[in-house]
C-alpha positions in Angstrom: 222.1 78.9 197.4 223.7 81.7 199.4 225.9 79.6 201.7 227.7 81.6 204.7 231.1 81.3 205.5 231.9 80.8 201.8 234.4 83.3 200.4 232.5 83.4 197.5 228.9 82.7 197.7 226.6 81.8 194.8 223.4 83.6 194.1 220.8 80.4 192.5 218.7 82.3 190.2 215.3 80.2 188.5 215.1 81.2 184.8 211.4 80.8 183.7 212.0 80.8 180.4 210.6 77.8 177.7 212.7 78.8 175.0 216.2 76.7 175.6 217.7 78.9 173.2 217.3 82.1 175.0 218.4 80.2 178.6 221.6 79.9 176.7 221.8 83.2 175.3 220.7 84.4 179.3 223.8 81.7 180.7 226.1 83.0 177.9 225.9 87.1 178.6 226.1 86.0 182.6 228.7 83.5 182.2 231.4 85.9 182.8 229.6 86.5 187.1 230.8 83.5 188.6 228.5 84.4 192.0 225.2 83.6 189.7 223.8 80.3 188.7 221.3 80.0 186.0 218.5 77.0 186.2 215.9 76.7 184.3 212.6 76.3 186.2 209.3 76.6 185.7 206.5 78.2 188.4 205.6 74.7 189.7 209.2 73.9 190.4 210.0 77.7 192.2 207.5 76.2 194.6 209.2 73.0 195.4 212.4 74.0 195.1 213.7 76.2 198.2 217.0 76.6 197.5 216.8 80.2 195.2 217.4 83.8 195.8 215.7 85.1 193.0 213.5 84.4 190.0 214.0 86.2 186.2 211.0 86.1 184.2 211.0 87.4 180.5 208.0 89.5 179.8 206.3 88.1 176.2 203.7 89.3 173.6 201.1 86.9 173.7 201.8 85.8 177.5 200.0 87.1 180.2 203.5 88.7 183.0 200.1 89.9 185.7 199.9 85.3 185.7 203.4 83.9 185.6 204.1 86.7 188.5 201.2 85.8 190.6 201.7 82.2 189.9 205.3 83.0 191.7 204.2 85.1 194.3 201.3 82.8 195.5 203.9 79.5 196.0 206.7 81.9 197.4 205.5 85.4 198.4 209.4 86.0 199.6 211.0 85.5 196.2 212.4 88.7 194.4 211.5 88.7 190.8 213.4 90.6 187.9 211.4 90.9 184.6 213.1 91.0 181.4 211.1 93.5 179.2 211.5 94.4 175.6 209.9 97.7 176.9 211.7 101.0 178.2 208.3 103.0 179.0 207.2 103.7 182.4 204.2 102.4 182.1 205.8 99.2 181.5 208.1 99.0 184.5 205.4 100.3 186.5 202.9 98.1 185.6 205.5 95.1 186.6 206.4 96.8 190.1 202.8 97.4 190.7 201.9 93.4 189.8 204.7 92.2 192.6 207.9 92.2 190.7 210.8 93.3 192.3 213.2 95.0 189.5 212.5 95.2 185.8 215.5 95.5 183.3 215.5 95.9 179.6 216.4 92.8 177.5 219.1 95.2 175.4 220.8 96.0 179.3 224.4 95.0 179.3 225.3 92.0 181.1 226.3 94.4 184.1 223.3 95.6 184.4 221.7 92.5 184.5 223.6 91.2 187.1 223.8 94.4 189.2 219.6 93.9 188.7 219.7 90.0 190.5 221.9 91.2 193.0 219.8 94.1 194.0 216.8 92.0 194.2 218.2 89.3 196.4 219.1 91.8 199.1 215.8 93.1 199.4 215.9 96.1 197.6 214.1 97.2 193.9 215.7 97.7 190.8 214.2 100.1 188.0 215.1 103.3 186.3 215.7 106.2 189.1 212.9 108.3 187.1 210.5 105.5 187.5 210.7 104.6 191.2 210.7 108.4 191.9 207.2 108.8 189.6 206.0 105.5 191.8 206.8 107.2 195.0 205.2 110.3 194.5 201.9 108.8 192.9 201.7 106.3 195.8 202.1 109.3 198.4 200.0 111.9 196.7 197.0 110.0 194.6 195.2 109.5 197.9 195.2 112.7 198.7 194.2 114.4 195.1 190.4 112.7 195.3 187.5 115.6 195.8 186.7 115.5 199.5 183.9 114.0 200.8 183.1 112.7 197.0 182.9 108.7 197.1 184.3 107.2 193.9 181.2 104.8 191.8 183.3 102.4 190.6 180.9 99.7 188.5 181.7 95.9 187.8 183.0 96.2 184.3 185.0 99.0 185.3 186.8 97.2 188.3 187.6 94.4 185.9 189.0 96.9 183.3 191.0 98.6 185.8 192.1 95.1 187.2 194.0 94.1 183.6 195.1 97.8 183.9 196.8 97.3 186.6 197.6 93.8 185.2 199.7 94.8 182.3 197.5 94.6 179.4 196.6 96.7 176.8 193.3 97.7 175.9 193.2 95.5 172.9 194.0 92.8 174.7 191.4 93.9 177.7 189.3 94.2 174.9 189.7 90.7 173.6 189.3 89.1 177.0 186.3 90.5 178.1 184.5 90.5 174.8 184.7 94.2 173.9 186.5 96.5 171.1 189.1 98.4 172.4 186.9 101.9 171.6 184.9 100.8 174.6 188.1 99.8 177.0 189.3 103.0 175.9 186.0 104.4 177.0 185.7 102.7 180.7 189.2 104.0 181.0 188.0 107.7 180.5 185.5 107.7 182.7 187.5 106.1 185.7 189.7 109.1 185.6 187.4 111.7 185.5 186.0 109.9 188.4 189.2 109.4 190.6 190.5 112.8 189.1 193.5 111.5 187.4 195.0 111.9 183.7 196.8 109.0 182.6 197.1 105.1 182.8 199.9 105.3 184.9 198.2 107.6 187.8 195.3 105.3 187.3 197.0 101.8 187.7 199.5 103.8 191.0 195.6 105.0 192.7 194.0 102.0 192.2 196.7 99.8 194.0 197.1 102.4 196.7 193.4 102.7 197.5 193.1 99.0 197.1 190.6 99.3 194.6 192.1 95.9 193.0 193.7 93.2 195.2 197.4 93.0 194.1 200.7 92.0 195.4 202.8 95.0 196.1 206.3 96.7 196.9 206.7 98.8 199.8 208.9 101.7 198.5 210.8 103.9 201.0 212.4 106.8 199.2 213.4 107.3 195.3 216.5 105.7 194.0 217.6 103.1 191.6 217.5 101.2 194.1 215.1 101.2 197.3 215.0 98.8 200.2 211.7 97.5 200.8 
């Protein structure tokens, strides 16, 4: 609830988190930033509820981020979103900026960090490592451009869904699992869509296939490479 005219305003931040015990650990290592307030909420009640600036959602084994996100970003499209990763690979963060979050910090950050992280976000601008918003921003600007001319990209149905939970956030085992294949043969799909789009890694694959809007996902508008960008 970011009141004007207050001297100090408070930032109202919904938790999704189902474990109470790490909501207290969360309340505890912010308890010291007396402009955020912690409530736990779950997607449903983010809808209903109009009164937040931002939402932090913990990023699981086992629980599908590419959901709870679009779950959020469906009910309120506005709301920044920080994820709290175990996960300090680019592939990682990117994969959460790419699916509609707006920051991603580390679950071993230090409480500034976190907190510099929520305020970011509530202003409008992203949070992320420096190294990974630059890698976004020049994969976004030159993927486009790197396709053979005049060659038009065959992208089949079982491809499209592959790259879709790609671009989703999940790993080829558990791409695998879901559509009823080993992860050899994810692996395989995967192979063939970047010799056909002429890139070499995941991560070039996932930023080309949002920026030619070969899958339909929320994204973030990136304007130059920082720590922190302004959307």
């Amino acid at each position: 609830m970011n009141i004007a005219g207050r001297s100090n305003p408070k930032l109202c931040i919904a938790v999704v988190e189902s474990d109470p015990l790490r909501l207290e650990g969360l309340r505890a290592l912010l308890g010291s930033e007396f402009d955020l307030v912690l409530i736990s909420a779950s997607p449903s009640e983010v809808a209903v509820q109009m009164h937040f600036d931002a939402v932090l959602i913990r990023d699981r084994v086992g629980q599908s981020l590419f959901d709870t996100i679009s779950d959020v970003k469906m009910m309120r499209p506005d709301l920044p979103i920080v994820v709290i990763g175990p996960n300090k690979d680019e592939e990682s963060i990117l994969s959460a900026i790419i699916t509609g979050a707006k920051g991603y910090v580390f679950d071993g950050a230090p409480p500034s960090e976190f907190a510099q992280a929520i305020r970011v976000v509530s202003q409008g601008s992203v949070w992320a490592a420096r190294r990974v918003l630059s890698m976004f921003v020049e994969l976004a600007i030159t993927q486009p451009k790197r396709m053979r001319p005049g060659v038009k990209v065959g992208i089949t149905d079982r491809e499209k869904q592959v790259l879709q939970m790609l671009v989703s956030g999940l790993s080829n085992k558990e791409i695998g699992a879901t559509l009823g294949i080993v992860a050899r043969t994810v692996k395989s799909h995967l192979a063939k869509l970047m010799g056909k789009i002429g890139v070499h890694n995941r991560i070039e694959l996932s930023v080309h296939a949002v920026a030619r809007s070969l899958v339909i996902l929320p994204t973030n508008r990136l304007s130059s490479a920082s720590s922190t960008i302004k959307s």
